[in-house]
N, C-alpha and C positions, 0 to 999 in steps of 0.2 A: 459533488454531482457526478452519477453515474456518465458512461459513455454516451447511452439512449439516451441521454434526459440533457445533454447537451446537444447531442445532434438534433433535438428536437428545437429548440432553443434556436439555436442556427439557422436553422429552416424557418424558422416562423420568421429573423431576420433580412433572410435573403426574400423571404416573402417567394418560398417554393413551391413553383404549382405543380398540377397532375391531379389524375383521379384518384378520391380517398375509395378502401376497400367496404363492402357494406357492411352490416348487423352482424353479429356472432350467430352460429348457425345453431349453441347449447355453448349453457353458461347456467350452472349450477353451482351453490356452497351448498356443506352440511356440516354439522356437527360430526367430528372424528371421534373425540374427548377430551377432558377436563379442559386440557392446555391446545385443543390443535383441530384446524378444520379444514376437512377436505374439498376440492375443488374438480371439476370436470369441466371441460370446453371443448367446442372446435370451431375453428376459425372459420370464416366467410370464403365461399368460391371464390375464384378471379371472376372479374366482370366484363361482358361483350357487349358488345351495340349489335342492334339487328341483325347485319352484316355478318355478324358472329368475326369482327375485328377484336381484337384485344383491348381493352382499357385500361384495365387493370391486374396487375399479378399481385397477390398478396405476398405476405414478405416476413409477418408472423404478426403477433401479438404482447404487448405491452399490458398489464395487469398489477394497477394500482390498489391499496389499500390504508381505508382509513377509520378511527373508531368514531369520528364525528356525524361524517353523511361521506354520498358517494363520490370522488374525486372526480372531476369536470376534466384536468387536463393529463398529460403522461407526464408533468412536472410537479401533479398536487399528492398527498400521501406519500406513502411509502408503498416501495418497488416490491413487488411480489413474487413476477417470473417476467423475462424476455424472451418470450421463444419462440422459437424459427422453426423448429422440429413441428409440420403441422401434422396435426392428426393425432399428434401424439397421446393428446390427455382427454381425447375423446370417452374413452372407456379405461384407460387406466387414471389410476389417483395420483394428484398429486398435492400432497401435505402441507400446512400452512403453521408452523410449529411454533413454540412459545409464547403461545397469546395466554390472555388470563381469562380463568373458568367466569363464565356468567356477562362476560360485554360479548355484544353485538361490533361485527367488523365490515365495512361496507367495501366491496370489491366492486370495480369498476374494469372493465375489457376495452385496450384499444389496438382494433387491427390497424396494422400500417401496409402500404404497399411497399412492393421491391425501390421504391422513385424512394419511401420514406414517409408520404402522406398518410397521416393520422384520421381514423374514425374520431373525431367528438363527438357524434350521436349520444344526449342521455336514452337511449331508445331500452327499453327494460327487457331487451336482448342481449343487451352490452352491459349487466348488473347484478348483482348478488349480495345474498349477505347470508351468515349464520351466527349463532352465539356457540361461542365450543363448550360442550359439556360432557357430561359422565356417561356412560353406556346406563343400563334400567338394573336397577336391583330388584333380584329374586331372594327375597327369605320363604326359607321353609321350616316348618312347626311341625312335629310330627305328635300325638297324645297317644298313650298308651294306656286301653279301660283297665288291662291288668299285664301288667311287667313282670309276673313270677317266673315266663317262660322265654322272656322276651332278653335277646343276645341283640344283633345289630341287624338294619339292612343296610344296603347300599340305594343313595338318593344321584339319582342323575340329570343335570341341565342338559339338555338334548338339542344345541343350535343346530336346527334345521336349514340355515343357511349356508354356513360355513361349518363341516364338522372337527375341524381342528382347536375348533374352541368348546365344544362340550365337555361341561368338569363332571366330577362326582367330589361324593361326602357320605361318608360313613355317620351314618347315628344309631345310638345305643339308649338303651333306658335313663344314662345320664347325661347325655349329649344329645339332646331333642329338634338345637336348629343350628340350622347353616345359612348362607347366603351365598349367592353365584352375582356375578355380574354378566351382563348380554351384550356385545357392542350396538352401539345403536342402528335399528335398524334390522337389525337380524330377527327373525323365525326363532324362536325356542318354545318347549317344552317341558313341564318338569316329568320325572318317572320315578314310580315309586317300587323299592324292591323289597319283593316277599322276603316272609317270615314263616316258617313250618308251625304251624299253631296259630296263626292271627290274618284276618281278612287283609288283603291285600288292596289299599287304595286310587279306586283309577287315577290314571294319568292324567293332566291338565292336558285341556284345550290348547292348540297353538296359541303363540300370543307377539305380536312383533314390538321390540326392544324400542320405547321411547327415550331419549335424550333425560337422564336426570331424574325418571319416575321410579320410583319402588311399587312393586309389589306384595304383597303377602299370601302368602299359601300352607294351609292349613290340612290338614288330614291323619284319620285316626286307624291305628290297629285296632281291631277288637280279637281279644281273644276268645274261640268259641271251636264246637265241635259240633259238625254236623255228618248223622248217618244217610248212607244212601245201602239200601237193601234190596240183592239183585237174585233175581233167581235165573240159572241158567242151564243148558244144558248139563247134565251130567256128565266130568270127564275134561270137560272143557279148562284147558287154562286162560283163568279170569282177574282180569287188570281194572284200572281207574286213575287216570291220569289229566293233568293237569299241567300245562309248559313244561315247567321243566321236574315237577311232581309228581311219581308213580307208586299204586302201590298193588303188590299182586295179591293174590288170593291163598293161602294155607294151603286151603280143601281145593278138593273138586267133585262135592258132594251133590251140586244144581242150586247151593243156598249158600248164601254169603252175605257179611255185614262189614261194607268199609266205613273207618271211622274219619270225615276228613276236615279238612283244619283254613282252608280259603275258602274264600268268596270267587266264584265265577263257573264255568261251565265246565264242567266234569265228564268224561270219555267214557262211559264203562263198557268193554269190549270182551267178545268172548272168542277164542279160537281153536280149533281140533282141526288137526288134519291141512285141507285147506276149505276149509268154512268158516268163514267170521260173521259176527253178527255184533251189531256197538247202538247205544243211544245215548244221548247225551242228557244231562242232569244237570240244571242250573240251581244252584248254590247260593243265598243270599242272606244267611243270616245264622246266628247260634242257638240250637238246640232244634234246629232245621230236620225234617226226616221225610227222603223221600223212596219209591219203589218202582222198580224198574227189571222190568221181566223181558229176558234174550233167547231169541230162538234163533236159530240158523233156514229157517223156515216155517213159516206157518199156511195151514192148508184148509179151508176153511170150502164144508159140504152139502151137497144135501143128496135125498135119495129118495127113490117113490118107484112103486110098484106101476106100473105102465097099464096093466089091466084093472086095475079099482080105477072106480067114476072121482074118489077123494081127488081133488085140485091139492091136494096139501102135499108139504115133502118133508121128507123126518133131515133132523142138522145131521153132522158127522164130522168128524174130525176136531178144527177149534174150533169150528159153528157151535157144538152142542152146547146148551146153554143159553146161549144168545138169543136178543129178542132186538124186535125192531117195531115200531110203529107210524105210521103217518101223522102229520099234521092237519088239521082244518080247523080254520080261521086263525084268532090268533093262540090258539092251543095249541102248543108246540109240542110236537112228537118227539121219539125218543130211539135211536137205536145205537148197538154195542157196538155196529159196524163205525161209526164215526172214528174210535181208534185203533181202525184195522187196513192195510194197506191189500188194494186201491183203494176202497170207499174215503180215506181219510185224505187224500190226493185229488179226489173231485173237485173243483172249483170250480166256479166263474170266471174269466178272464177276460180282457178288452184287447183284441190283439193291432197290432198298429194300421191294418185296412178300417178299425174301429167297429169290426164285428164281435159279438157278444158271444164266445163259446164256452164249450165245460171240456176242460183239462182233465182226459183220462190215464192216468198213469200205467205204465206196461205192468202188464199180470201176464202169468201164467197159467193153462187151463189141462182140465182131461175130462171129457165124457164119454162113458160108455157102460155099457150094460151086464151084468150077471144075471142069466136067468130073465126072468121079468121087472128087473130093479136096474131101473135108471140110475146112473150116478153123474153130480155134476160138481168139479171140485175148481177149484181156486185158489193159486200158489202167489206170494209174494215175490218166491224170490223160486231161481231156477234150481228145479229137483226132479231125479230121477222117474223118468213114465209121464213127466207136462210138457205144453210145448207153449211156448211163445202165442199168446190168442193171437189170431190171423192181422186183428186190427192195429197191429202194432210189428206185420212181419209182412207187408204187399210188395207184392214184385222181388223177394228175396231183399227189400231193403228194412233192415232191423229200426228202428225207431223207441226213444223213451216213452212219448207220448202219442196220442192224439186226442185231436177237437173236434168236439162236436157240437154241431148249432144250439145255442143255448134256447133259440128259436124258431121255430119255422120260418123258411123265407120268405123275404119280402119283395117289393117289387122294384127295389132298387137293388137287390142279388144279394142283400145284407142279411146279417144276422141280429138285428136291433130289437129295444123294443117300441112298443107304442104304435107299430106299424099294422098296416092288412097282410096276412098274407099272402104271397105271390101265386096265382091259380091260371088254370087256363093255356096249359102250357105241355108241352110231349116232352115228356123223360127224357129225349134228346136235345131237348129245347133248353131244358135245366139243367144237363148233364154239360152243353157246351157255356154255359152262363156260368157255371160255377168255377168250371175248368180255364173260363178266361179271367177269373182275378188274379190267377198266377201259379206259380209252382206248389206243387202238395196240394191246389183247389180239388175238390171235386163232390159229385153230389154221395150223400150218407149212401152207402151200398151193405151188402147185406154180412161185411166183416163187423161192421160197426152195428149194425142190428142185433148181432150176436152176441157179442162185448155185453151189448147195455140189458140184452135178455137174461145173461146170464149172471150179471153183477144183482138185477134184480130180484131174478127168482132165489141166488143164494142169503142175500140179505133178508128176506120177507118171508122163502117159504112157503111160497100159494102161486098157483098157475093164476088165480084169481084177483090181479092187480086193480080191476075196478074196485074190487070189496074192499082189500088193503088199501091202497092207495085214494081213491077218488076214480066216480065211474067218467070222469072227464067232459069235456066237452061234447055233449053225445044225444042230449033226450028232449026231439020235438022243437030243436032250435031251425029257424028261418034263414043263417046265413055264418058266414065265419065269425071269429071274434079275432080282435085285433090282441098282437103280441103283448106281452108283460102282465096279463093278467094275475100269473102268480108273483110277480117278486116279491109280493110283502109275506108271500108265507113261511112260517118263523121254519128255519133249515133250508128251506128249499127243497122240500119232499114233503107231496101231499098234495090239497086243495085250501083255494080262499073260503070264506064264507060264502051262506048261499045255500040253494039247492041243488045239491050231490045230482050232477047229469046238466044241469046248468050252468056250470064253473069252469074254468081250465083245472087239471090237473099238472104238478109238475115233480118230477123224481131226480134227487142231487142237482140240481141246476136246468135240466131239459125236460123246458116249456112240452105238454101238451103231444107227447110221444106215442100218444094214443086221442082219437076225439079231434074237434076242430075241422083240419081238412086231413086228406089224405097223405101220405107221402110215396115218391116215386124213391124205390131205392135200385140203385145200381148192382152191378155185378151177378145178376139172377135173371136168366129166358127160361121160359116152358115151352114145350111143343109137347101136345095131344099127351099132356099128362109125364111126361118126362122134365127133369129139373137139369140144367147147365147152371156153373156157376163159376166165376172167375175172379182172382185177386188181386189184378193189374189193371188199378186204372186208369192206364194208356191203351187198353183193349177192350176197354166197354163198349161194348156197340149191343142194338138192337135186332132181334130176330135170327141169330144166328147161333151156332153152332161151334165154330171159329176159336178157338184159344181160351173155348171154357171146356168145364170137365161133367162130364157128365157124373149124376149124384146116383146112389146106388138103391136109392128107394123111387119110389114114384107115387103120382097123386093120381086122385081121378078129373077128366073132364066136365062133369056133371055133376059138382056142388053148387048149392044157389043156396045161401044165407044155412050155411052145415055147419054145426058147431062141431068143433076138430075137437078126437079123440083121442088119434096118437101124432107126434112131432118124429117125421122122421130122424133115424140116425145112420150115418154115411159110413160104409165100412170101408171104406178109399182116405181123403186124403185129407174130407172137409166134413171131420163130427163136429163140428162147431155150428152147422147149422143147421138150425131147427127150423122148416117150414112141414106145411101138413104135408101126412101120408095117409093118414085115415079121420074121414068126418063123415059126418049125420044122425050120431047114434046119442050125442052128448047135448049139452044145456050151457046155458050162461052160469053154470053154476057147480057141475061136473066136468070131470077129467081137464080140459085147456080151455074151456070157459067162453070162449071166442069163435068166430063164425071166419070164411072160408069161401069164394067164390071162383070158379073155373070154367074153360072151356075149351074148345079144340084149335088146333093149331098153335103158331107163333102168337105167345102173349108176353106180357112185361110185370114188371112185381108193384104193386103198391101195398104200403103197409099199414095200419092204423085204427084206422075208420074214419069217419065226419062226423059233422056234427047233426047230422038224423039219425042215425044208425044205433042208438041205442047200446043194448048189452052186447051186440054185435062186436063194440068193437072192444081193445084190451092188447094185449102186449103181443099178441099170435095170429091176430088179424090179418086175413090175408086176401089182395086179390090176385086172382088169377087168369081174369075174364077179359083184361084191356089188353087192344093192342097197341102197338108203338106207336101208335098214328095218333090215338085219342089225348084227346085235354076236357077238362070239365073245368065249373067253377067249384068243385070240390076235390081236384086235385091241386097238389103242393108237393113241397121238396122242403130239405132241411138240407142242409150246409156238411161241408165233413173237409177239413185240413189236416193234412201228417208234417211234420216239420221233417226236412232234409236235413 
């Protein structure tokens, strides 16, 4: 008989009183392995009376074991640990060795106090049990569809728990499987390593190591060759890579044929000088062929003589060639631009205030003129004579993207759909409404009217977006129409079914950008036929003068329903924006297609048209007649966010 287990003995004789200490405060067994199981505890606080007197000091714990059931007293089983050290095996282990694999052993906790008094609680605080077993066996199989090329890879168990226990194992065409063992309990992984010639098998799911289970894991090479054929600039040195996989180019002719040998996503990159340009190729199978064409920039054009009545503009650049078409009903249109960047970056997005916009990705632009030929280009990536479109460069602060309301607003300042939208209201009214949802709010201004003019007219080709597109919400209607009228149309470019002029229109994601109601856009005053324009908006205000720039063309005061014949161009600082300079002489069907309203004094911009306005309205729509003061029920506002 131990020390403990007499003094206990003793004590029960002398019939020793004092307070016993309480419950075990953690008291865990687990399977270590085969032979051995580990244990955690911590012993019970000392205990106070109200008073916060002392009654109790603990003094340690006594921890019996037995393979029947759980010991009742510190004299039944066998002795486990005595220990004093508290705290001690709180979080570290401590080991319960030479048991036999497969019995169940019942552990029993008795705190004593410093007096010697014994917890007897069976309270299932003071109790445990485990059976000790084996850590989880992992076999791995590996098949091989052809071995003629096939040398070895390296196979890795990858304990994500503990990494001092992750093995490997070499297998070769005649050594196909292994097996690892996991200690129980642990995170692992298997990993399988490439082979030059033969798909490469994903990695297993995590998986946590049961006590004594096997697993099995099976995965195959195949051997296979797939081309990926790149054209690229000329000149260029041209790679295609893969982890730890590269392989370069002979030539540098602009044409090239890699032949490659995994499964998975492939780099092919081109670089001169300091221009790169890369797109990636995903790989999935043998006798696989895919193509993939690298620019260092692509410039995508158009161009129209400014004195012909034709609305049309001839492509240039990577435009030539390219067509586009709208959608109406569920006949889905078609255009080249879908894999051409920005157009291909367009999106829908639901951003965390739960407003619905379209994600315009930064481009780069240049307008200007030769003669009497317009030109209007669009760069992907930054080149020589473009700049940064304004809408993605406000107040000097550079931006990847911006959002534009995917819908006219509503009356709860959202960009949703299913809604009315929000009317009746001064340009300042919705300029402070938009700007209090928070940073980067504000209402669409006329950087962002620009943007969406000129992604248009490049894509499509025609001042004449009613005819292309849908003539909008626009002919003979009694009142607004409520948002999402288009979302089912197939792209999102185009009109629902119906009667063309009785429909929403919607182009890449934004609802009704012509038709419906009007929109108030920011960054643009008139006075008596003069244009100010500004692209900070923290300095939008009304009727002023103030911290905008004056535009280098001018309009006249006395248009009333003019169809605009020429779009001014700024020879200052802001060719990106196209508002009238010349109307009256044109049609809904010549030169900018769109009508055009003015008048003297301080006015403010609205863009679009409504929904009576007929051919009037269109992508150049302009009025110039309101001042800052007015609201109707046919004006509106659309949303605009730039992320910091």
């Amino acid at each position: 008989m131990s020390w403990a287990e007499a003094k206990w003995t003793v004590d029960q004789i002398l019939q020793k009183v004092g307070q016993a200490p309480n419950n075990m405060r953690a008291f865990t067994a687990y399977a270590k392995s085969k032979t051995s199981v580990g244990l955690k505890f911590l012993e019970p606080a000392d205990s106070y009376d109200s008073a916060h007197n002392l009654l109790c000091s603990v003094g340690g714990v006594m921890i019996r074991m037995s393979e029947e059931s759980y010991p009742t007293k510190p004299t039944e089983g066998t002795l486990v640990i005595d220990n004093k050290d508290l705290g001690k095996y709180e979080n570290e282990e401590y080991v319960v060795s030479s048991l036999t694999e497969g019995t169940t052993y019942y552990f029993s906790a008795f705190p004593y106090s410093t007096q010697g008094v014994y917890n007897l609680s069976s309270n299932e605080n003071n109790r445990a049990s485990a059976t000790p077993a084996n850590g989880e066996t992992a076999n791995v199989t590996i098949t091989i569809d052809d071995d003629s090329a096939f040398t070895s890879v390296l196979i890795t168990c990858v304990d994500e728990t503990d990494g001092q226990y992750t093995k490997t194992a070499t297998l070769t065409k005649t050594q196909k499987t292994t097996s690892f063992n996991i200690p129980i309990g642990h995170t692992y992984h298997i990993e399988y390593g490439a082979e030059d010639g033969y798909s490469k098998p994903e990695n297993t799911s995590p998986k946590v190591s049961v006590a004594g289970a096997v697993s099995n894991y099976e995965a195959t090479y195949h051997h296979f060759t797939a081309t990926i054929n790149v054209t690229y600039p000329a000149g260029a040195t041209l790679t295609c890579s893969l982890d730890e996989t590269t392989y370069t180019a002979t030539t540098t002719t602009g044409t090239y044929q890699f032949q490659v040998h995994k499964v998975g996503t492939w780099t092919v990159k081109a670089v001169s000088g300091g221009e790169t340009a890369s797109e990636q190729v995903i790989i999935t199978s043998d006798g696989q062929t895919e193509s993939v064409e690298l620019s260092f920039v692509k410039i995508y054009g158009i161009s129209r003589d400014v004195t012909t009545s034709s609305p049309a503009w001839a492509r240039t650049d990577n435009a030539v060639g390219m067509t586009a078409t709208a959608s109406v009903g569920a006949s889905a249109g078609n255009s080249d631009f879908d894999n051409a960047m920005p157009w291909k970056g367009m999106k829908r997005e639901t951003l965390s205030t739960n407003d619905v916009m379209v994600k315009i990705p930064k481009f780069y632009y240049r307008r200007y003129k030769e003669g009497n030929v317009e030109h209007i280009q669009i760069a992907d990536k930054p080149t020589s004579g473009f700049s940064v479109h304004p809408l993605f460069n406000h107040a000097g602060q550079e931006s990847e993207y911006a959002y534009v309301g995917a819908y006219k607003t509503s009356s709860n300042n959202k960009s949703v759909t299913g809604a009315s939208p929000q009317v009746s209201q001064t340009r300042a009214t919705f300029r402070s409404n938009a700007k209090a949802k928070g940073s980067g709010w504000s209402l669409i201004d006329i950087a962002a009217v620009s943007a969406i003019q000129m992604l248009m007219l490049v894509e499509f080709a025609d001042n004449n977006v009613q005819n292309k597109i849908g003539r909008g919400y626009c002919d003979g209607n009694s009142g607004s129409l409520r948002t999402g009228s288009c979302d089912s149309v197939p792209n999102l470019t185009g009109r629902p079914s119906g009667t063309d002029g009785k429909t929403g229109v919607v182009y890449r994601g934004i609802e009704d950008f012509w038709g419906n109601v009007w929109e108030w856009v920011d960054g643009v005053n008139w006075n008596g036929g003069t244009y100010y324009v500004c692209n900070d908006p923290s300095k939008y205000a009304d009727d002023t003068a103030s911290n905008y720039t004056q535009l280098s063309f001018t309009g006249s005061t006395s248009w009333g329903s003019s169809y605009i014949t020429v779009e001014g161009l700024d020879t200052g600082a802001n060719p990106h924006v196209m508002l009238p300079a010349t109307a009256g002489s044109g049609s809904e069907s010549t030169y900018y297609c769109d009508a055009c309203w003015s008048s003297t004094g301080w006015r403010v911009f609205l863009h679009g048209g409504a929904w009576y306005l007929g051919s009037g309205c269109g992508l150049f729509t302009a009025l110039l007649h309101s001042s800052s003061s007015d609201s109707g029920t046919a004006l509106g506002s659309r949303l605009l966010y730039i992320p910091s």
